[in-house]
C-alpha positions as a Markdown table, in Angstrom:
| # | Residue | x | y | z |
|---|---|---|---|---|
| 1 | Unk | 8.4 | 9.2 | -3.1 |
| 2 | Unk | 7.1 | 5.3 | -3.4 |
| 3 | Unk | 4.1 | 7.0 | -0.7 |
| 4 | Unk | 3.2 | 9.0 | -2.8 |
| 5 | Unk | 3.1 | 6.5 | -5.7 |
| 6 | Unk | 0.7 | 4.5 | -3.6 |
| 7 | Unk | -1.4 | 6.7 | -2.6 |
| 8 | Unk | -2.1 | 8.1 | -6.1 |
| 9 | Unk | -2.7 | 4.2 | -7.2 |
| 10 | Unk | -4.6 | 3.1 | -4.4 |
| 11 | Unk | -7.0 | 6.3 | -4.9 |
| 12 | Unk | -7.2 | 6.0 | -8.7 |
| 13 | Unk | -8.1 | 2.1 | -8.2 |
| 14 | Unk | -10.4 | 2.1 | -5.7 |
| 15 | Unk | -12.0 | 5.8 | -5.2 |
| 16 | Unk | -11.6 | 5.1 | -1.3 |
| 17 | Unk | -13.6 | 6.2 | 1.7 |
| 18 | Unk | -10.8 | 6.5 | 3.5 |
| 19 | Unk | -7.3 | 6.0 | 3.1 |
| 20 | Unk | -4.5 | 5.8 | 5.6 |
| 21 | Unk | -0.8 | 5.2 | 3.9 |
| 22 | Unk | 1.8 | 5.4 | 6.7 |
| 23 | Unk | 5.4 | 5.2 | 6.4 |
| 24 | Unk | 6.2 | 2.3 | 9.3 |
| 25 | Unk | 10.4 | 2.1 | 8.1 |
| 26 | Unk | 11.6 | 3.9 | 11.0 |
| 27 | Unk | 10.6 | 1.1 | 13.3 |
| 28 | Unk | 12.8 | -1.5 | 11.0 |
| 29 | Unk | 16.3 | -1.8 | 10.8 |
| 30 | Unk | 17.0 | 0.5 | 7.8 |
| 31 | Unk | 18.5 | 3.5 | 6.9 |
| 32 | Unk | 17.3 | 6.7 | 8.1 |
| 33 | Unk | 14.8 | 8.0 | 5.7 |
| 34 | Unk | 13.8 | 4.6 | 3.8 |
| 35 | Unk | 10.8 | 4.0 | 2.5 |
| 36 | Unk | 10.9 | 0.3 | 3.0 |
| 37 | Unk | 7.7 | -0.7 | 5.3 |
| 38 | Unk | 3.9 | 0.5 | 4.6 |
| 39 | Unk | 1.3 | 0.1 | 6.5 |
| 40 | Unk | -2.4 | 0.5 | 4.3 |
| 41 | Unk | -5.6 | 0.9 | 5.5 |
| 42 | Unk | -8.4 | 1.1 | 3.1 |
| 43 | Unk | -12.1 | 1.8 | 3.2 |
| 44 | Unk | -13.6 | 1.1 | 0.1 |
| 45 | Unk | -16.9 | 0.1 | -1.7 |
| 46 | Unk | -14.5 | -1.6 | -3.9 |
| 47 | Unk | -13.9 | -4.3 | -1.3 |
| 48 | Unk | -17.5 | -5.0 | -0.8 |
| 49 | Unk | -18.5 | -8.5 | -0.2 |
| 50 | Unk | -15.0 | -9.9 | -0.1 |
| 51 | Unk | -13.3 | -11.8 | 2.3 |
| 52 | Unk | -10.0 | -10.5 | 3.7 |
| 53 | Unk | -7.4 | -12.5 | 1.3 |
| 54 | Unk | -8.8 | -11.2 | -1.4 |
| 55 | Unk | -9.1 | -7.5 | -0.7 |
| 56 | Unk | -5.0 | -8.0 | 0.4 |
| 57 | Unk | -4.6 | -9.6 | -3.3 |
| 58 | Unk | -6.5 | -6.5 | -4.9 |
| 59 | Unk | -4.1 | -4.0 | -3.6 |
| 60 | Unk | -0.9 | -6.2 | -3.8 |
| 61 | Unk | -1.9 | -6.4 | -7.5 |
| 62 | Unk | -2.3 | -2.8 | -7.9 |
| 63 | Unk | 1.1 | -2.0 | -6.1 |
| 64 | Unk | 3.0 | -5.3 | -7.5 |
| 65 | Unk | 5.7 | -3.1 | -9.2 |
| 66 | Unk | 6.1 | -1.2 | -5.9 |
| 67 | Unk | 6.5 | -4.2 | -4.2 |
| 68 | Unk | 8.8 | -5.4 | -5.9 |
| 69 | Unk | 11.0 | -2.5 | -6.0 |
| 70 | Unk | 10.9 | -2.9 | -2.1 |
| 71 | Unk | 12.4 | -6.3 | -2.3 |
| 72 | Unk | 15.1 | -5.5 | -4.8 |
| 73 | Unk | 18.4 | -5.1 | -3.8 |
């Protein structure tokens, strides 16, 4: 399961406070079951002292080949 996946990288990465990974595909126009659309929220020491952008760029980078698995056709 890709949550799964991100979970596991997001926890490895950035030893998080708190971690929320939900599964938002249901409320997109997609199969039944997809796992299309994530919604992340992240507490971390990690992120300390950085502005929003770059905290975004952090986990994109750490979940770039999940990302783009979500694009592919």
């Amino acid at each position: 399961m890709i949550q799964q996946t991100i979970e596991q990288k997001l926890h490895q990465t950035f030893n998080p406070t708190h971690l929320d990974v939900r599964n938002e595909s249901n409320m997109h126009n997609v199969p039944p079951g997809s796992e299309s659309h994530f919604k992340v929220i992240i507490v971390s020491d990690s992120f300390n002292g950085e502005r929003l952008i770059a905290r975004h760029r952090k986990v994109n980078s750490v979940l770039a080949d999940e990302l783009a698995g979500l694009f592919m056709p």
